[in-house]
C-alpha positions in Angstrom: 0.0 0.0 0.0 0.8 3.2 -0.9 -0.2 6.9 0.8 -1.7 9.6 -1.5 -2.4 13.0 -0.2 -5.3 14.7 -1.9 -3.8 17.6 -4.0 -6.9 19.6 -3.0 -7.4 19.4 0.4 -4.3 17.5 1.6 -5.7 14.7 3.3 -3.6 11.6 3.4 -5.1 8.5 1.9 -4.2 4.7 1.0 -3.8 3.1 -2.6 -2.8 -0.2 -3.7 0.1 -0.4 -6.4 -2.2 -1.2 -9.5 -4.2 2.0 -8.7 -1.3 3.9 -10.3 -2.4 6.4 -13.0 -6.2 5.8 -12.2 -8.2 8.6 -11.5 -9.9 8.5 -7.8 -11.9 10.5 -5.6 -10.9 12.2 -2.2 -12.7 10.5 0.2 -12.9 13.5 2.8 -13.3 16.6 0.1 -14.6 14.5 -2.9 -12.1 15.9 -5.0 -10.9 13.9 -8.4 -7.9 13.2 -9.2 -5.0 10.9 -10.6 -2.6 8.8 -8.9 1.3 9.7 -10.4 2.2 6.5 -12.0 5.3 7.0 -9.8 3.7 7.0 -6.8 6.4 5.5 -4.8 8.4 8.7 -4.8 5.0 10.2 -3.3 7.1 12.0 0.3 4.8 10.0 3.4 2.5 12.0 4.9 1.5 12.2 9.0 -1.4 9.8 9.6 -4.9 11.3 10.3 -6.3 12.0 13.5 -7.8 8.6 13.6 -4.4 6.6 13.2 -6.1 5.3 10.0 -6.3 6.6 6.3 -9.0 6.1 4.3 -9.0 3.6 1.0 -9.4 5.6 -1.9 -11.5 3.7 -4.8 -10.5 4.2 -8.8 -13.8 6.2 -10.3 -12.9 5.4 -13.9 -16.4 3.4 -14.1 -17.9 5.8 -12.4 -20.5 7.4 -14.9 -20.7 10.7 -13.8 -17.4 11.4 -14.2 -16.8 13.5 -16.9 -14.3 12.0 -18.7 -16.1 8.1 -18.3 -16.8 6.6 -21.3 -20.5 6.1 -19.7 -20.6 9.7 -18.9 -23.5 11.7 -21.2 -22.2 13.1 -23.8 -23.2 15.6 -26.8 -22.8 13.1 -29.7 -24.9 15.9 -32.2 -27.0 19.2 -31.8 -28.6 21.7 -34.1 -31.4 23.7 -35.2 -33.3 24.1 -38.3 -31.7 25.3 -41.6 -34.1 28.4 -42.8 -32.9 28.5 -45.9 -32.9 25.0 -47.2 -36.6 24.7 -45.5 -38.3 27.2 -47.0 -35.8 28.2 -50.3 -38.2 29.8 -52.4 -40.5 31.4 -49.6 -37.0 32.8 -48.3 -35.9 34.1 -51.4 -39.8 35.6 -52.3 -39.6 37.6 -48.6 -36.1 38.6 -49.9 -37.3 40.2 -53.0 -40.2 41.5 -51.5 -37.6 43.4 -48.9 -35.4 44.7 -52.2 -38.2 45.8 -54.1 -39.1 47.9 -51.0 -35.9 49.1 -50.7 -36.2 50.0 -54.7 -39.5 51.9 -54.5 -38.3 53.9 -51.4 -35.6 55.2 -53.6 -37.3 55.8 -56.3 -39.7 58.0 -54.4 -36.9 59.8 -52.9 -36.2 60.8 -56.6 -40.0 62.4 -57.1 -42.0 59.0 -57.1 -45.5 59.9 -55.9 -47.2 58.9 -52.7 -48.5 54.8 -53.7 -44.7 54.5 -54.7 -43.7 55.3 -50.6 -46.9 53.6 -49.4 -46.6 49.9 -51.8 -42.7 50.1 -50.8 -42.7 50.5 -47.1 -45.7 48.0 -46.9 -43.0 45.6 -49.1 -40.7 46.1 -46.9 -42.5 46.1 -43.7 -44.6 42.5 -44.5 -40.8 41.1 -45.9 -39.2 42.0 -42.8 -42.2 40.6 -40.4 -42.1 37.0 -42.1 -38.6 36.9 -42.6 -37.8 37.7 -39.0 -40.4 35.2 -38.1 -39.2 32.6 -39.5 -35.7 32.9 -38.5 -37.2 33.3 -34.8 -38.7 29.7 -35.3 -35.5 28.4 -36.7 -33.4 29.9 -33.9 -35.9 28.9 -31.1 -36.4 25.1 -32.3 -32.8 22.9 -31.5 -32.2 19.3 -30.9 -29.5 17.5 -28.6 -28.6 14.1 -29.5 -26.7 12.9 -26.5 -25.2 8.7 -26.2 -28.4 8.2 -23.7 -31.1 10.6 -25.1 -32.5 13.0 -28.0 -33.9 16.5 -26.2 -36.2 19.1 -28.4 -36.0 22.5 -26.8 -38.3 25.4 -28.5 -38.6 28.7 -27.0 -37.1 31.8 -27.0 -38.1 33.6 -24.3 -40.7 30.8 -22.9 -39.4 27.7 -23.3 -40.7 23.9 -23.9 -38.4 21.1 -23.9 -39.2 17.0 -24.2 -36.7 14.4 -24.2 -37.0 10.4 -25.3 -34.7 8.2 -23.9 -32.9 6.3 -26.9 -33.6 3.1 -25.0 -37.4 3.5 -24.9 -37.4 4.7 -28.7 -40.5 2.7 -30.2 -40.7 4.7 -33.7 -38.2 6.7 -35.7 -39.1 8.5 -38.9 -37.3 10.1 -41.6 -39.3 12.0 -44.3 -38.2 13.9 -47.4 -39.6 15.2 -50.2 -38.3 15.0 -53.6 -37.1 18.8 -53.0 -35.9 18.5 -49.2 -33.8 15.2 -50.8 -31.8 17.4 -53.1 -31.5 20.0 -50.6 -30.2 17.4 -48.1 -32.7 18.2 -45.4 -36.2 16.5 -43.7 -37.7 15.8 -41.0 -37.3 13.6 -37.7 -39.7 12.0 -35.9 -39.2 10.3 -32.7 -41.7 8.7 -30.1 -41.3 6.4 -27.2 -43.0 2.5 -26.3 -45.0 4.6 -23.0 -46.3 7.5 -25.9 -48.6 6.9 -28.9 -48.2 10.0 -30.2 -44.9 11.6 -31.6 -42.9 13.3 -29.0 -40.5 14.6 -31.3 -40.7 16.4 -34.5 -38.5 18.9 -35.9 -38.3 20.5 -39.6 -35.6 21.2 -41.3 -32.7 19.4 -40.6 -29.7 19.1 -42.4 -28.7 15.4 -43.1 -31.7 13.8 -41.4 -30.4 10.1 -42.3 -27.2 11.0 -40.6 -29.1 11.9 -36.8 -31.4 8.6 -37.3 -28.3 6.7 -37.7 -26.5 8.8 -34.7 -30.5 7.5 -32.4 -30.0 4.0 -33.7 -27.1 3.5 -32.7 -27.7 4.1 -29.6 -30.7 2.3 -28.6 -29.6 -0.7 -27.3 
């Protein structure tokens, strides 16, 4: 046996010989930390109060460490592409913004009063359902993690559901002709406890790729 003192709180501790380089926990301050894999030029320490040290026990299985391999873990995470969702209603609420802009010039040059009145309404109906949408896009994002997929939507309020990969009963990919060129779809998730679907979000780029990330990880 070997004595380790607790680089945080410096609190003398036993550790067999095949603990070396292991990462452990502090028994008295629950600190984390490794054992030097050459631990037997470690100086000894006094003995605690007690006359005894504690055992310290390896936490490399433990899974909420964070660098376990059973530890949770973002594996993917994203939101919904506004663009390659909506490509022509983006680009129509794009033109209707530079025609706007176009008029309002051209009324600056003399243009009578319908040329100010249909450009700042272009502009002003462009801008509304442009900013909306990128709102939506920006409020809506998924978290695929190695033990769950989480849907969070919500700016300012803010609704979030989660499925378990485990309890995954149902997982849908669907593209159209157009959002299969674009190389976008939609995912659909729902659980064995939930008849309904729990989790559907539009838009994503490589859908295939995030059913394949879920799959993986059901078992």
């Amino acid at each position: 046996m070997d004595r380790i003192e607790c680089p945080a709180c410096g609190t003398p501790a036993k550790a067999s010989s095949d603990m070396a380089g292991r990462r452990v926990r502090c028994p008295t301050c629950d600190h984390p930390f490794q054992i030097p894999i050459t631990h037997a030029t470690v100086a000894a320490v006094a003995p605690t109060p007690d006359g005894d040290d504690a055992m310290l026990e390896p936490i490399d299985d433990d899974p909420d460490a964070p660098d376990s391999p059973r530890a949770e873990h973002i594996l993917w995470e994203g939101q919904p592409s506004v663009i390659r969702t909506q490509p022509i209603r983006t680009m129509a609420k794009c033109v209707m913004l530079l025609v706007g802009v176009i008029l309002l010039s051209v009324w600056t040059f003399g243009g009578g009063a319908w040329v100010f009145l249909f450009g700042s309404l272009l502009i002003f109906f462009g801008a509304v359902m442009l900013l909306r949408s990128v709102i939506h896009a920006m409020g809506t994002r998924l978290t695929i993690t190695n033990k769950r997929s989480t849907l969070r939507r919500g700016l300012l309020s803010k609704f979030t559901t989660e499925v378990r990969h485990k309890d995954v009963l149902n997982l849908q990919v669907r593209q159209t002709i157009f959002e299969r060129l674009l190389d976008t779809g939609t995912i659909e998730i729902s659980s064995a406890g939930q008849g309904d679907i729990e989790i559907q979000v539009t838009g994503l780029v490589d859908p295939d790729r995030i059913a394949r990330i879920v799959r993986s990880h059901q078992n």
